[in-house]
N, C-alpha and C positions, 0 to 999 in steps of 0.2 A: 710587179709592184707588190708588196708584202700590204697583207690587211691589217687595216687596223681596229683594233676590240673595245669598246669602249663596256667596261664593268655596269652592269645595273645596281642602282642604290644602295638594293637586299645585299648585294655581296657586296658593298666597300664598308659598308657597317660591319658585315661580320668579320672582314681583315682588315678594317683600321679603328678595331680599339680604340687604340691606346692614343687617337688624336682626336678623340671629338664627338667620334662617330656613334649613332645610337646602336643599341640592340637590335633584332628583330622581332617586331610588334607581337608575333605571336610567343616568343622566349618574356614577354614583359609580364613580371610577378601579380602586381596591378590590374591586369588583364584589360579588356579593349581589343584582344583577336581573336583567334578563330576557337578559343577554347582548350591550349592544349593542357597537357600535364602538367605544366611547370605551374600554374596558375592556380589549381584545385586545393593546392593547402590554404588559398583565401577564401574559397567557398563557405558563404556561410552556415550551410547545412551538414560543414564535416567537420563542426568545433564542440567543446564541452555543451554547450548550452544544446544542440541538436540533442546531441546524446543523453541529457540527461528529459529533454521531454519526450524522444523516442520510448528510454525507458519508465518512463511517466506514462504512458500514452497505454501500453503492454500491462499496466499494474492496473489501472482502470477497466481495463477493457477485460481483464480476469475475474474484477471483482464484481461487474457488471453480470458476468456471469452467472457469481454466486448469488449476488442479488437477485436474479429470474430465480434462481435454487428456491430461495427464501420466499419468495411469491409464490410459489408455485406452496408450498408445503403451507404456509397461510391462507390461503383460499381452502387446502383442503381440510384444515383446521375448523372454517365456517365451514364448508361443506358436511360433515361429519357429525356436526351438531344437528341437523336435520334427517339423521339417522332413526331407524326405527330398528327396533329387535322384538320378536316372538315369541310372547309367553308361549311355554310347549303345552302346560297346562289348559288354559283357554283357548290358545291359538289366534291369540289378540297380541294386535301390535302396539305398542307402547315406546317412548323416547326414550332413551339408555343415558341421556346426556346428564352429566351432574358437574355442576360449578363447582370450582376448588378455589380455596382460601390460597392468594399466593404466598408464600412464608414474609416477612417485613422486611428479611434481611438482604431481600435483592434490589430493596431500593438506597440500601446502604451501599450495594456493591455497583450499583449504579453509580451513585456518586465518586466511586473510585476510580472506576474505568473513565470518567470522565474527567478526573482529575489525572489520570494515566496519561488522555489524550494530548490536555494541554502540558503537560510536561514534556512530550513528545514534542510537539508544534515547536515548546519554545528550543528542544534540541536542534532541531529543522533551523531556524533564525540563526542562530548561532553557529553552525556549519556553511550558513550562505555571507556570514559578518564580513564586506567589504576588507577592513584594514586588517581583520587576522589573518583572511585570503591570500593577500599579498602577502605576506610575510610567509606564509607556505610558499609561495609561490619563489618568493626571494629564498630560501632554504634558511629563514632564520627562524625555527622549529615550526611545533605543530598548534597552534597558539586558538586556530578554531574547533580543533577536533578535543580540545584540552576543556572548552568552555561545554564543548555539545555533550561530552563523556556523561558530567554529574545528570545531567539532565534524564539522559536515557536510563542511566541506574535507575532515578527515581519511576520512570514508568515502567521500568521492570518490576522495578521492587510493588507498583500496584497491577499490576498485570498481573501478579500473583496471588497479593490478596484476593482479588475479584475471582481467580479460579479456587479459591480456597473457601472463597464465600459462597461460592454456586453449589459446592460440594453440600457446605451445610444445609444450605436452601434444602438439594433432592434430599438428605437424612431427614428434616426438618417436615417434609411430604411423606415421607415413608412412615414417619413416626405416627402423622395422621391417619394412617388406611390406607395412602393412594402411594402405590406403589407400582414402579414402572412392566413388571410383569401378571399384573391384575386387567388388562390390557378389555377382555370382556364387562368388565363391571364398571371401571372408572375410566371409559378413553378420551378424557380430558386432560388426566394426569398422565397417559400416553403420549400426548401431544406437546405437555409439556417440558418431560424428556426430550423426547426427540428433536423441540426448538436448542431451547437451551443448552441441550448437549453437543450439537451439530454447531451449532455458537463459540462452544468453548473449544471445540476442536479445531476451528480458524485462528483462536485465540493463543492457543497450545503454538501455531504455526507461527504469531506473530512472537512470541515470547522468544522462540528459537530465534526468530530475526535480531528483538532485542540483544538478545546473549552476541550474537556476534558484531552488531555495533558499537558494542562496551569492550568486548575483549578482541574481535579480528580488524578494526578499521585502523589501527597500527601496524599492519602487514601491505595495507595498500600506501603503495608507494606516492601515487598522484591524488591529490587534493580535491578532484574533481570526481574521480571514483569513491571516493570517504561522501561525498555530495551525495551522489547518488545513492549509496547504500541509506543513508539516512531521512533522507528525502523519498524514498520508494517505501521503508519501514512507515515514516512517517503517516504517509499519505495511504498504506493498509492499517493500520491504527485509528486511524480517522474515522474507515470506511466501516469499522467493525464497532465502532463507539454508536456510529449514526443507526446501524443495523440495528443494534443489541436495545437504544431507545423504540424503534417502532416496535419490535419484536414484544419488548415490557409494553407496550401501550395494548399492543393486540391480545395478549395472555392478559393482562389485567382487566380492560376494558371488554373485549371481545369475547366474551362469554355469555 
């Protein structure tokens, strides 16, 4: 007597298509089974938005960094003030410390670097703009990256002032006596080098950044990558406007 075979579910689904029959649970896009491959391009943690707070997350946690830098070199700034040096003469100790006039014009370059930053912000807004999004997304051109362009210009174009103004600032010290290789006699004006200069040289790094969201974010091809470039720029612009205010408050006040 010849056996008979009756099909389990899983296989009348996968050979009868084309009458009815579902998928197999774990092949469903949707997911609901055991996990497989087919289903990971819905995972929420492998779409633009992961990606772009992944890379958020890497620009913080760098600048967090520099920020310990920056505490660490402030403390030793009060530190330092507390310093004694040795007449050779008498062989009496006496305080080396001397207050410096900061020149007027870094509260002008303050003002620009912070006007640098909301110019930045509002490039940021305008690269995340819902309805121009779409239309990259639909390939009907580049209609967000066109709005976020002027913007970035403009924080370039004060990014540069402000390293232009720093510049004058140290002439403007130098022209005083304190001079950054007088380092025995005024190390007030030593310190203030070495903020300010270590300052602009993050600054120097952002400016680079600027340059290639005005001129290379039309070589990326995806909309979401243009996102992130400007949004990671942004958000080091930010970090280096907030630094550059305690820094002025410490050098001004902290003497």
């Amino acid at each position: 007597m010849p056996s008979i075979f009756t099909p389990t579910p899983s296989e009348t689904e996968r050979k009868e298509p084309g009458i009815g029959g579902k998928p197999p649970v774990a092949r469903r896009p949707t997911g609901g089974g055991g996990g497989g491959g087919d289903d990971e391009w819905n995972h929420e943690r492998r779409g633009p938005r992961d990606q772009l707070m992944r890379i958020r997350f890497y620009v913080l946690f760098g600048l967090s960094a520099d920020m310990i830098f920056f505490a660490v070199l402030v403390l030793c700034f009060f530190a330092r003030q507390t310093g004694l040096q040795m007449n050779p003469r008498t062989h009496l100790f006496y305080p080396d410390w001397r207050p410096i006039v900061l020149p007027r014009i870094l509260y002008l370059n303050t003002l620009v670097l912070i006007l640098s930053s909301l110019a930045m912000e509002r490039a940021r807004q305008n690269i995340f703009r819902e309805i121009d999004v779409l239309e990259e997304w639909l390939g009907l051109g580049r209609p967000a990256l066109r709005a976020a362009r002027p913007w970035v210009g403009a924080a370039f174009g004060a990014g540069i002032l402000f390293l232009v103004g720093q510049a004058i600032a140290w002439k403007q010290l130098t022209a005083q006596g304190f001079a950054f290789d007088r380092f025995e006699v005024t190390p007030a004006s030593y310190f203030f080098y070495v903020i300010t200069g270590l300052h602009a040289l993050h600054l120097v790094a952002g400016v680079l950044a600027l340059v290639f969201c005005f001129f290379g974010l039309g070589w990326l091809r995806r909309v979401e990558s243009r996102q992130i470039a400007i949004d990671s720029t942004a958000w080091f612009w930010h970090f280096m406007t907030g630094a550059w205010l305690v820094l002025l408050v410490v050098l001004a006040l902290g003497q």
